[in-house]
NUDRENVO-222129 format. One line per 3 residues: number of its first residue (from 0); their letters; for each residue z, x, y of C-alpha. Coordinates in nm, 2 decimals. Each point is the difference from the previous one (the first is absolute). Example, Ala and Ser with C-alpha at 12.3 -4.5 7.8 and 13.67 -1.06 7.14 Angstrom:
<nodes>
0> as> 0.78/1.23/-0.45 ~ -0.07/0.14/0.34
</nodes>
This chain:
<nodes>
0> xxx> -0.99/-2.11/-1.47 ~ -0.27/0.11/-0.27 ~ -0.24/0.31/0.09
3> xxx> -0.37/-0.03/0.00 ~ -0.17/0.21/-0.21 ~ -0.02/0.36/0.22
6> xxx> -0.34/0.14/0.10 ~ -0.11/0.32/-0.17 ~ -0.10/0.20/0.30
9> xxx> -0.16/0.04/0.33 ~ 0.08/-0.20/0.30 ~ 0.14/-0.33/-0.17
12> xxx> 0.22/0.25/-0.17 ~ 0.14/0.15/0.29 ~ 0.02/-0.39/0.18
15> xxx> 0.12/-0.22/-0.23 ~ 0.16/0.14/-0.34 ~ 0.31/-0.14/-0.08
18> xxx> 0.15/0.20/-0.19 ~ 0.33/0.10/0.13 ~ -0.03/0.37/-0.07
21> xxx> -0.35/0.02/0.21 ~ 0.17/-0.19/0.28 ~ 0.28/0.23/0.05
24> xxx> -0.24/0.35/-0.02 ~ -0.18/-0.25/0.24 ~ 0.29/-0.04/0.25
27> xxx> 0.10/0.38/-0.03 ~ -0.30/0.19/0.02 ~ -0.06/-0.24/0.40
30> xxx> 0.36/0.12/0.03 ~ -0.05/0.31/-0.09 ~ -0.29/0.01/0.27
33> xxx> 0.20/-0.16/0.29 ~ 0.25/0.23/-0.06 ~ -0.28/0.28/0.07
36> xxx> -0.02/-0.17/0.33 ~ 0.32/0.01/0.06 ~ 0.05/0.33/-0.06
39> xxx> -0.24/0.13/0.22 ~ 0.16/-0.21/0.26 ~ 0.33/0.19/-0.06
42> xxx> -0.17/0.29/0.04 ~ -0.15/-0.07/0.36 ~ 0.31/-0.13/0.11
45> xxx> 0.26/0.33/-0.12 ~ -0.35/0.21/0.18 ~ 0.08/-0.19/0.31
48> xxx> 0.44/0.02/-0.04 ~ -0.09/0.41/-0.09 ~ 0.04/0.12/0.32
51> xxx> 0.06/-0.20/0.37 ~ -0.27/-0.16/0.20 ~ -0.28/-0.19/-0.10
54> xxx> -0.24/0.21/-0.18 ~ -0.17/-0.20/-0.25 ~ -0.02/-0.41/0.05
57> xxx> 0.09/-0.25/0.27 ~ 0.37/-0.15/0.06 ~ -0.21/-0.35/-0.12
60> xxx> -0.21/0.19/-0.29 ~ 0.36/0.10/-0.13 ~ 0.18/-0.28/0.02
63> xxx> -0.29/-0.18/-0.21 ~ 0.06/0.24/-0.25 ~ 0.37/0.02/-0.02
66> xxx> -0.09/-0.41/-0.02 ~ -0.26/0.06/-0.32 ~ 0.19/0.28/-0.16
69> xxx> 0.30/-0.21/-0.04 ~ -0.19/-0.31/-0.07 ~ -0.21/0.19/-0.28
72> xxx> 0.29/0.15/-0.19 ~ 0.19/-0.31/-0.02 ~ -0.25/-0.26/-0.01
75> xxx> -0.26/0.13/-0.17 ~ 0.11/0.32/-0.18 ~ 0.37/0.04/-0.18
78> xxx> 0.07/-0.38/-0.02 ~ -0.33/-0.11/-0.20 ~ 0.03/0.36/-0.19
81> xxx> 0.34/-0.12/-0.10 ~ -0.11/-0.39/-0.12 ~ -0.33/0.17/-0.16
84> xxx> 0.23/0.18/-0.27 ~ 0.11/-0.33/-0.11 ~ -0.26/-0.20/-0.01
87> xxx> -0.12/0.32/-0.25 ~ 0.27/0.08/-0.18 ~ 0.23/-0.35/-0.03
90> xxx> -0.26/-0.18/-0.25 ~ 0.01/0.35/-0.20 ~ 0.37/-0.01/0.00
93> xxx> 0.08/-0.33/-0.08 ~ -0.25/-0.05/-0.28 ~ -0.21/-0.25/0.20
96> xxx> -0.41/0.04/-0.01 ~ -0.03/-0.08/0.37 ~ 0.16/-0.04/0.32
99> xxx> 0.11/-0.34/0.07 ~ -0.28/-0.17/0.25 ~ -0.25/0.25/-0.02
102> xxx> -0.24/-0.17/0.20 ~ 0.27/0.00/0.29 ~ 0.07/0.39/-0.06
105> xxx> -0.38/0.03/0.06 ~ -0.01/-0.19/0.33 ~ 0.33/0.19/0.11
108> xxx> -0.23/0.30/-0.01 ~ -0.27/-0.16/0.20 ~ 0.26/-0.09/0.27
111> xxx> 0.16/0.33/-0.01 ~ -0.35/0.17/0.03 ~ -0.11/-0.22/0.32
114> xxx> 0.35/-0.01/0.13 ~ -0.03/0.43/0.04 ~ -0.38/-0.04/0.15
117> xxx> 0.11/-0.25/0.25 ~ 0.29/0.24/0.08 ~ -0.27/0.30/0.02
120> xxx> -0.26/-0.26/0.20 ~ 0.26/0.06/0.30 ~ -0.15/0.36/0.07
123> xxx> -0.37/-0.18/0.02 ~ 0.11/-0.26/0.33 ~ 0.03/0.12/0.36
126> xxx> 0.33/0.00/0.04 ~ 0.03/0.22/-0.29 ~ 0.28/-0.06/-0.33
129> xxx> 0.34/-0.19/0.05 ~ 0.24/0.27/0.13 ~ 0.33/-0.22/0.01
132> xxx> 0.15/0.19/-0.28 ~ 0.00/-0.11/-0.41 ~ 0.23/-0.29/0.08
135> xxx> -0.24/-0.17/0.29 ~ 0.36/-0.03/0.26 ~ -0.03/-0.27/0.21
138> xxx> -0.08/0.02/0.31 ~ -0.15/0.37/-0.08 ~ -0.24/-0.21/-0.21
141> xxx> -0.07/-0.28/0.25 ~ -0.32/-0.10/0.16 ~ 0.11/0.21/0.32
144> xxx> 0.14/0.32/-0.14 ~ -0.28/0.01/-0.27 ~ -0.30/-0.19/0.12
147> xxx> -0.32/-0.04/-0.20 ~ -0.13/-0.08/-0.38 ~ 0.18/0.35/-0.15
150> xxx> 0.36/-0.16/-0.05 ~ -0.14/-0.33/-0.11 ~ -0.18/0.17/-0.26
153> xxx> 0.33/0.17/-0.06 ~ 0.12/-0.31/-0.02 ~ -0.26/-0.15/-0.24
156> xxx> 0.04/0.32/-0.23 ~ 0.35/0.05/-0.08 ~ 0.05/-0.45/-0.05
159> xxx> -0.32/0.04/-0.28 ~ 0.11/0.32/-0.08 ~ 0.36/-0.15/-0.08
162> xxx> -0.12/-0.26/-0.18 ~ -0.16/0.14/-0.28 ~ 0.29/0.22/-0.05
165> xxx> 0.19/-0.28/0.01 ~ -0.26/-0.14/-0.29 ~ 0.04/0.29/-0.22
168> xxx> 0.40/-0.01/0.01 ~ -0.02/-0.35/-0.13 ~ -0.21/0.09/-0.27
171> xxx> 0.20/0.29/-0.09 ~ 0.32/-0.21/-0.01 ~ -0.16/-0.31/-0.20
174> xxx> -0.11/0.28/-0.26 ~ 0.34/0.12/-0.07 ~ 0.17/-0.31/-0.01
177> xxx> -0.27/-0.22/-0.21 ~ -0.21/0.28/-0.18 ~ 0.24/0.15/-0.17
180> xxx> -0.11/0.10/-0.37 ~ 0.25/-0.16/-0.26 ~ 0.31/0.20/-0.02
183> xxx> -0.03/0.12/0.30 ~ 0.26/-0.14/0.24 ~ 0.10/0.08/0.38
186> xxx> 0.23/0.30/-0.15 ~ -0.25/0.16/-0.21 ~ -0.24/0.00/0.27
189> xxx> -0.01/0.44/0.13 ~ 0.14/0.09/0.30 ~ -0.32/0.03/0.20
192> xxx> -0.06/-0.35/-0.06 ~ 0.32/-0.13/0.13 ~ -0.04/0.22/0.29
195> xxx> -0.33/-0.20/0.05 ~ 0.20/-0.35/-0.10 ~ 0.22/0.05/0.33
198> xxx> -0.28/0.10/0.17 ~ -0.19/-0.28/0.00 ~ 0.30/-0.20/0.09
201> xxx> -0.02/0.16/0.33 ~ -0.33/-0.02/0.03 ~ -0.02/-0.36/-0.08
204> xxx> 0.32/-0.10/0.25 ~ -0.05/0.27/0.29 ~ -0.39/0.02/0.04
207> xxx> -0.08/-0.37/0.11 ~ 0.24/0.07/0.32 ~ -0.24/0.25/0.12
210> xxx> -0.31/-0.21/-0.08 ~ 0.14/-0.24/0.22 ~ 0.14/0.24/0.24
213> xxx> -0.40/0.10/0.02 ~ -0.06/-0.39/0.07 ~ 0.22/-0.04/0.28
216> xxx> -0.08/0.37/0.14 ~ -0.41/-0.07/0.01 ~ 0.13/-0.39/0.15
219> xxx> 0.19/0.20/0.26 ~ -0.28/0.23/0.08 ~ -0.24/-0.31/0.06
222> xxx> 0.19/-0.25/0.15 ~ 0.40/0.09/0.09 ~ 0.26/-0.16/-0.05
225> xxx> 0.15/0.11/-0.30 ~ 0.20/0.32/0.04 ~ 0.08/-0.04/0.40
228> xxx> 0.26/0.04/0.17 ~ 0.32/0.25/-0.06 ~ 0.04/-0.09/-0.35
231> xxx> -0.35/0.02/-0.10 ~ -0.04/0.40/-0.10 ~ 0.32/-0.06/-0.18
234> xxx> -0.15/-0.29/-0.16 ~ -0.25/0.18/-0.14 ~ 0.16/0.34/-0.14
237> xxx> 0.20/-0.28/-0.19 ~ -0.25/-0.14/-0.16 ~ -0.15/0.34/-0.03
240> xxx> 0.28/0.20/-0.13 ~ 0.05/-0.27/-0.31 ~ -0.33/0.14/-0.08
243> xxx> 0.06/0.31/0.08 ~ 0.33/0.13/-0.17 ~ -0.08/-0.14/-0.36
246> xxx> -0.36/0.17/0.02 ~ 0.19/0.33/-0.02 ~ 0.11/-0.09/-0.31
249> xxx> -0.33/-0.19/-0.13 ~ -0.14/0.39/0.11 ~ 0.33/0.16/-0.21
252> xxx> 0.07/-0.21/-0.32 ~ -0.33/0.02/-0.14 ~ 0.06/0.40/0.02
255> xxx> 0.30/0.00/-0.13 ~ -0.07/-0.16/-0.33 ~ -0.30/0.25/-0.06
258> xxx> 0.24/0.28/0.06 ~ 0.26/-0.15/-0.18 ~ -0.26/0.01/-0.30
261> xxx> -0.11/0.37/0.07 ~ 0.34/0.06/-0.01 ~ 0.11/-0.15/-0.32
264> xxx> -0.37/0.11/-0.19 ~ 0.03/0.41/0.14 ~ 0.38/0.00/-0.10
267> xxx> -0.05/-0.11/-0.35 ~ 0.28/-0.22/0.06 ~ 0.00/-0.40/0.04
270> xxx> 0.13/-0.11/0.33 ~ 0.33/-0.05/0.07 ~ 0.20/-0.28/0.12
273> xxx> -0.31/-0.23/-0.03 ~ 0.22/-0.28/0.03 ~ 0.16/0.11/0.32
276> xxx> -0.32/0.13/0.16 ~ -0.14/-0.39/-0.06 ~ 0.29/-0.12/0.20
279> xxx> -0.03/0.28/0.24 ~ -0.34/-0.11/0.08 ~ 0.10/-0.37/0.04
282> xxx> 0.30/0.06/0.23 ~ -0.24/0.20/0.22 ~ -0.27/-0.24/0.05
285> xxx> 0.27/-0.25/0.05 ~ 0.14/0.26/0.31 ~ -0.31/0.11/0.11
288> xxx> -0.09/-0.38/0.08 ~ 0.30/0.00/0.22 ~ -0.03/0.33/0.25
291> xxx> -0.28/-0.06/0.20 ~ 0.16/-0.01/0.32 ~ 0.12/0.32/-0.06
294> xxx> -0.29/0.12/0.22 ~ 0.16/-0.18/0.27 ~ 0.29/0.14/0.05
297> xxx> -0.06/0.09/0.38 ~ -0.14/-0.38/0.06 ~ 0.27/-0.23/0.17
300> xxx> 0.12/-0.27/-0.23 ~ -0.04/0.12/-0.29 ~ 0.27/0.04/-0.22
303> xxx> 0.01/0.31/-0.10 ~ 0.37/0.03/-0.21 ~ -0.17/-0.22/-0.27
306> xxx> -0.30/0.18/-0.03 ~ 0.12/0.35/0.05 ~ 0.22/-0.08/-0.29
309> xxx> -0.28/-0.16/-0.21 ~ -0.16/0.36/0.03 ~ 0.24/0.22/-0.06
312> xxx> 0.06/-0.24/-0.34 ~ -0.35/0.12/-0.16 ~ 0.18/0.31/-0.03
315> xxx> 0.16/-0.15/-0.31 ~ -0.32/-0.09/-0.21 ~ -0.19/0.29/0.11
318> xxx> 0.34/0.22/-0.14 ~ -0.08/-0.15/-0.34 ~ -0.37/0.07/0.00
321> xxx> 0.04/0.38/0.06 ~ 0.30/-0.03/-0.24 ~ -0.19/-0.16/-0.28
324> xxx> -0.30/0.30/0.08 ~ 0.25/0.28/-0.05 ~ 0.13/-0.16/-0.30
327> xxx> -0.34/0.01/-0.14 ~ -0.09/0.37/0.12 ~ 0.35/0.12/-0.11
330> xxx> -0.02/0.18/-0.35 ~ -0.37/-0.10/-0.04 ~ -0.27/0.19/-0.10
333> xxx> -0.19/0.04/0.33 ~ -0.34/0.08/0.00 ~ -0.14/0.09/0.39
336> xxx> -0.35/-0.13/-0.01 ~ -0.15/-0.12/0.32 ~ 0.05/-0.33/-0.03
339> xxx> 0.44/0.05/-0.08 ~ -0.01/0.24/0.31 ~ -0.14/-0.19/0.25
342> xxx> 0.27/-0.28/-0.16 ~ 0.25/0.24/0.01 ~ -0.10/0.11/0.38
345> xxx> 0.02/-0.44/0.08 ~ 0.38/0.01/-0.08 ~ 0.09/0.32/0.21
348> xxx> -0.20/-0.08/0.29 ~ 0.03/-0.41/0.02 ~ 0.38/0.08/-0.02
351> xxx> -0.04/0.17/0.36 ~ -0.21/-0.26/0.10 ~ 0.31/-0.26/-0.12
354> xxx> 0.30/0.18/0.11 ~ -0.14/-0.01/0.37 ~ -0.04/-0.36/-0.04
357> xxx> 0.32/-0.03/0.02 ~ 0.02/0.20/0.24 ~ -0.24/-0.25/0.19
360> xxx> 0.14/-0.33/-0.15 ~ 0.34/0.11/0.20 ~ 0.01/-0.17/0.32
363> xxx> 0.17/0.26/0.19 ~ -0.22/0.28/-0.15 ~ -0.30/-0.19/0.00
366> xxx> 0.06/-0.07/0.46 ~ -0.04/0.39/0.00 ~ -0.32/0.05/-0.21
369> xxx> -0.19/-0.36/0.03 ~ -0.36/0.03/0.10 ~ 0.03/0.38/-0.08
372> xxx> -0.19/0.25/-0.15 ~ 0.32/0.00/-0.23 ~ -0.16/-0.39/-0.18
375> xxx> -0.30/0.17/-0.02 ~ 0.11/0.27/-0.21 ~ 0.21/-0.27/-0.21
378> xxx> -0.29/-0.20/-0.07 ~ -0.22/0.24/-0.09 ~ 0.26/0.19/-0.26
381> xxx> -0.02/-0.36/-0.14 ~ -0.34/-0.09/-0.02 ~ -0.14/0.37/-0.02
384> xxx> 0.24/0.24/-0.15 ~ 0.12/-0.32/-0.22 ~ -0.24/-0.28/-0.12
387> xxx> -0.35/0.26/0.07 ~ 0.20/0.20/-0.26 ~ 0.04/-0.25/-0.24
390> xxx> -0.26/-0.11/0.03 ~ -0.19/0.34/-0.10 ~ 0.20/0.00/-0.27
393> xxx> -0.12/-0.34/-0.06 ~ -0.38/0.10/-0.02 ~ 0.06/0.35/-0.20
396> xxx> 0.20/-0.19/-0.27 ~ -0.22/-0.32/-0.02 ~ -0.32/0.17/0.06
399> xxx> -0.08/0.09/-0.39 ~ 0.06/-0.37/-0.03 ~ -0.24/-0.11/0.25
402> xxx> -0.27/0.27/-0.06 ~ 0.05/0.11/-0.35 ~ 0.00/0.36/0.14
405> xxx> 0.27/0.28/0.14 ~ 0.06/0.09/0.30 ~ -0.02/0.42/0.07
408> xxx> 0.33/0.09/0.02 ~ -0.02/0.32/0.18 ~ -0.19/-0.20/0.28
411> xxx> 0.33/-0.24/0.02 ~ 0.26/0.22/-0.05 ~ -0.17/0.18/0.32
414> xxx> -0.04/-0.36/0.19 ~ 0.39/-0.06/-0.11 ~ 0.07/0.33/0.21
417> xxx> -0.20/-0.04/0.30 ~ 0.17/-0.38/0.03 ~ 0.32/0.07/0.02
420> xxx> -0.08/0.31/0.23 ~ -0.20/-0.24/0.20 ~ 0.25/-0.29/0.01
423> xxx> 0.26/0.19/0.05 ~ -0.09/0.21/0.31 ~ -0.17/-0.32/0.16
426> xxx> 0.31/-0.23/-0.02 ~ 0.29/0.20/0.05 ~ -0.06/0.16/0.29
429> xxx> -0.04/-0.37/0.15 ~ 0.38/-0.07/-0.10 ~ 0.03/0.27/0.26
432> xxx> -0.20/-0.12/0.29 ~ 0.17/-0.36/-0.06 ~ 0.33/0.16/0.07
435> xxx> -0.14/0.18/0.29 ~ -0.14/-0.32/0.12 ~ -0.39/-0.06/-0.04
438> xxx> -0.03/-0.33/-0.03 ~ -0.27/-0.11/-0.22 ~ -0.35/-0.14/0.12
441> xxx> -0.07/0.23/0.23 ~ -0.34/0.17/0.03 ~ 0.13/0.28/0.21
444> xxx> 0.33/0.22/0.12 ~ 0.05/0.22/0.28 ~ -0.02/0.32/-0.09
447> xxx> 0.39/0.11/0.12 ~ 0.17/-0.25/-0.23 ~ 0.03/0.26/-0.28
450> xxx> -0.21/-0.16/-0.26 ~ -0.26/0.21/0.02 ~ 0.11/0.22/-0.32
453> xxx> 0.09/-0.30/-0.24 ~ -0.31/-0.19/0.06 ~ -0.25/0.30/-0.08
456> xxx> 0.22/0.08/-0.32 ~ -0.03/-0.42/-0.08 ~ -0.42/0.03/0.05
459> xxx> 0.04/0.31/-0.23 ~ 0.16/-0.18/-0.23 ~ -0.26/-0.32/0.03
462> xxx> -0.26/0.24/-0.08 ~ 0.18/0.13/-0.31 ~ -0.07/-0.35/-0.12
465> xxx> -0.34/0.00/0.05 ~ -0.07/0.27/-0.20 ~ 0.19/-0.15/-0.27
468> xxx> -0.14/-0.31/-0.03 ~ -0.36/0.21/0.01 ~ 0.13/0.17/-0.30
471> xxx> 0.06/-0.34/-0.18 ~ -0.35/-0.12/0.11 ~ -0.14/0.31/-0.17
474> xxx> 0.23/-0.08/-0.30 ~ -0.15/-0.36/-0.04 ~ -0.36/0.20/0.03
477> xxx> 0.06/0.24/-0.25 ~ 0.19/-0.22/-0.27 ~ -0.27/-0.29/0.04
480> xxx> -0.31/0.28/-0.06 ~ 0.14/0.22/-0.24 ~ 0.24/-0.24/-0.20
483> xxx> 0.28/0.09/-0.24 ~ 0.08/-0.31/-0.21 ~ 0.36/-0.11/-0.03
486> xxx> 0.02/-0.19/-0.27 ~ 0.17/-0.33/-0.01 ~ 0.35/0.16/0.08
489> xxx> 0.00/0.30/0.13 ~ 0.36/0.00/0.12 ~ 0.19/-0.17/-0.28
492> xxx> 0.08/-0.29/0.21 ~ 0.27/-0.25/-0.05 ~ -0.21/-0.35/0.11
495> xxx> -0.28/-0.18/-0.17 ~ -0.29/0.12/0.21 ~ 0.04/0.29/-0.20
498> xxx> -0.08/-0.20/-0.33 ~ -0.36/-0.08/0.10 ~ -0.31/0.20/0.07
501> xxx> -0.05/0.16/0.33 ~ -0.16/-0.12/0.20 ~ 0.13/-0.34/-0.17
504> xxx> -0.28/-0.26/-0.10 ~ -0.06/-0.28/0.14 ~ 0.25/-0.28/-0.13
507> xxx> 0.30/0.33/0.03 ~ 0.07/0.05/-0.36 ~ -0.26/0.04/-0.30
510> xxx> 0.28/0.02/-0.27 ~ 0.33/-0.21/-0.14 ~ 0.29/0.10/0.27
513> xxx> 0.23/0.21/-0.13 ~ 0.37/-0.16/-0.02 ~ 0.16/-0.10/0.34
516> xxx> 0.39/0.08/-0.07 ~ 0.04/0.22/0.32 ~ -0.12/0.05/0.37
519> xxx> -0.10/0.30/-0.19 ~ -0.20/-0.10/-0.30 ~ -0.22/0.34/-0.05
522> xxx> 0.34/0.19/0.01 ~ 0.17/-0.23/-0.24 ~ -0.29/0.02/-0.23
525> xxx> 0.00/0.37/0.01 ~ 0.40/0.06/-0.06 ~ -0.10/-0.31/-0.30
528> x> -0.26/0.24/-0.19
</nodes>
């Protein structure tokens, strides 16, 4: 679909450009501030778990949190984050002056934007916000457990909220298979944007289960009838959990191709086994669309030999991915900037976050630590210590692109430290009270069960964070008011976003592309000269 001509400035510009590059710094910086709100949700909650007995909010006020924390970060934070990269970088990399459908990328953010506010609305009703955890359980989410308009806005938010993400991954995916520049075909295409090709394939097969999961959730909240009875709850956490599982890797992929390309760009080195990382990334969508049920092992019924060995088989295309990075790395020319260290801090910490899946995605294993402190720990290694990395690494190598300007790299290398300090002494010691057996959800513990010591070092560690994302809020201050240009290519990158101006003008690229022979054309022009 054909753009219409984009406003110049004010509040037209801000509502209704189409431009795909103004649309995704649209969706990131309302993700960047929902993830400001979730943050400081984290906080309350590890100044609550510091020390036993209630000392700073409600068992209800909690639970509402722990509800919108988890709800913000997946719904509204790390999974648009990770969709907004490609809908800005995929034209730019395939040659194309546009995203497919812009007009449908720009009502994707709308949706997003009112899905998060009708999320938030919760806190303004009399019952307060939905507290029935981010995946709405049946029957903690039903009209009895969770009366009142907070969980139908809930409800409301995360269906429109789904929707337009499930908007942009269709636009992103049309791009890179129609939009293509001549020359360009699927295997020239970088790494980042195959990452963004499989991707949208989730997106666009696992995200209308959980709009309709929404349907029959709000249905069942007004009326009955469709999740009673035994089977019911289970019911529901299947139709949830085909959601859930591949949204992992909608909120992984995505990071994995940027720090593939920091990788290959900070080496001075063109990636290896392209080939083999392609199919690595199309064998694990293919699996990931098959585990769900692995969060069920302790459920009755379901059969877990299938899907415990389902899980333990993403072992095999994850093994190539770190393969193909250490192949890069090895015998490179490394330089550490911020944006190759936070990269480099994504592939040691998302590997602890991976081994434990296994570790979870065994049956027998998993009976011991399920509902644990121990699947806290293991999600947050993958979504904090992994794709948050990446995606830092994302923003400090992309950001001279976007902005035209540099980032400070004292100020980063600074935020690089406190992050993995942070992450670090927050999430490990929870592997540790999962094994000791706190069970997760809880807004309190007695005070003789011996957590006492890990769950003040955790709420240290929380507050490391804080202080390092402060240090990357002062970063963006002090590179937007005092700017240092970057030139078009600061880095010496290997894709085509790197052959235009930055920021890029409106229809991408002013100039002839340069030959397309390579996912790497910048690289094979400079080994060419």
């Amino acid at each position: 679909m054909s753009a219409v001509a984009a406003p110049r400035g004010g509040f037209a510009a801000l509502a209704g450009s189409t431009d795909h590059k103004r649309v995704a710094v649209r969706i990131a910086v309302t993700a960047a501030a929902f993830f400001a709100a979730g943050g400081v949700m984290a906080l309350v909650m590890r100044a609550e778990l510091a020390e036993p007995g209630l000392q700073v909010v409600s068992t209800g006020t909690y639970n509402a949190l722990f509800t919108m924390h988890g709800s913000t970060m997946i719904y509204l934070v790390i999974t648009p984050f990770a969709l907004a990269l490609g809908l800005y970088l995929v034209p730019l990399h395939v040659g194309a002056g546009q995203i497919a459908g812009a007009r449908w990328a720009l009502g994707g953010w709308w949706l997003y934007l009112l899905g998060g506010l009708s999320m938030y609305a919760g806190f303004l009703t009399r019952n307060g916000a939905a507290a029935a955890t981010w995946g709405g359980f049946d029957p903690l989410s039903n009209s009895v457990n969770s009366p009142g308009e907070g969980m139908d806005l809930w409800i409301l938010g995360v269906a429109l909220a789904t929707a337009g993400e499930l908007l942009w991954a269709a636009c992103i995916l049309r791009t890179i298979l129609r939009h293509r520049a001549p020359g360009i075909t699927m295997l020239r295409i970088p790494v980042f944007s195959w990452a963004m090709t499989v991707t949208a394939l989730m997106v666009i097969f696992a995200f209308p289960v959980l709009i309709a999961a929404m349907g029959l959730l709000w249905y069942e909240r007004q009326y009955g009838g469709v999740f009673d009875g035994p089977e019911g709850p289970v019911a529901y956490q299947h139709l949830f959990w085909f959601y859930g599982h591949p949204v992992v890797y909608v909120m992984f992929f995505p990071y994995v191709g940027a720090v593939a390309e920091c990788v290959a760009t900070f080496s001075g080195r063109r990636f290896f086994g392209y080939t083999a990382m392609v199919a690595s990334l199309l064998l694990f969508t293919s699996l990931s669309m098959s585990v769900w049920a692995h969060h069920m092992f302790t459920i009755e019924g379901v059969t877990v030999k299938y899907f415990s060995l389902m899980s333990i088989a993403l072992v095999v295309p994850a093994g190539i991915e770190y393969f193909d990075m250490i192949a890069t790395l090895w015998g490179g020319a490394i330089r550490l900037t911020t944006p190759m260290l936070f990269a480099l801090g994504f592939l040691v910490q998302f590997l602890i976050g991976g081994l434990t899946g296994i570790w979870v995605g065994s049956t027998v294993l998993d009976y011991h630590v399920n509902n644990s402190y121990f699947v806290v720990a293991h999600f947050h290694y993958t979504l904090f210590a992994g794709s948050f990395f990446g995606a830092m690494a994302a923003i400090y190598f992309w950001w001279p692109k976007v902005t035209g300007t540099l980032l400070r790299e004292g100020l980063g290398r600074l935020q690089f430290a406190l992050s993995v300090v942070g992450a670090n002494v927050t999430f490990f010691p929870m592997f540790l009270l999962g094994r000791d057996g706190m069970t997760r959800r809880v807004a309190d513990y007695p005070a003789d069960a011996g957590w006492s010591t890990l769950n003040a070092l955790s709420s240290i560690g929380a507050a490391c964070i804080a202080l390092a994302m402060l240090v990357f809020a002062a970063n963006v201050v002090v590179s937007l008011r005092r700017r240092v240009p970057a030139g078009d290519d600061p880095w010496g990158g290997h894709t085509l976003e790197w052959a235009t101006r930055s920021p890029p003008p409106r229809g991408n690229f002013a100039d002839p592309l340069p030959a397309v022979r390579s996912y790497a054309p910048l690289l094979d022009r400079g080994e060419s000269s």
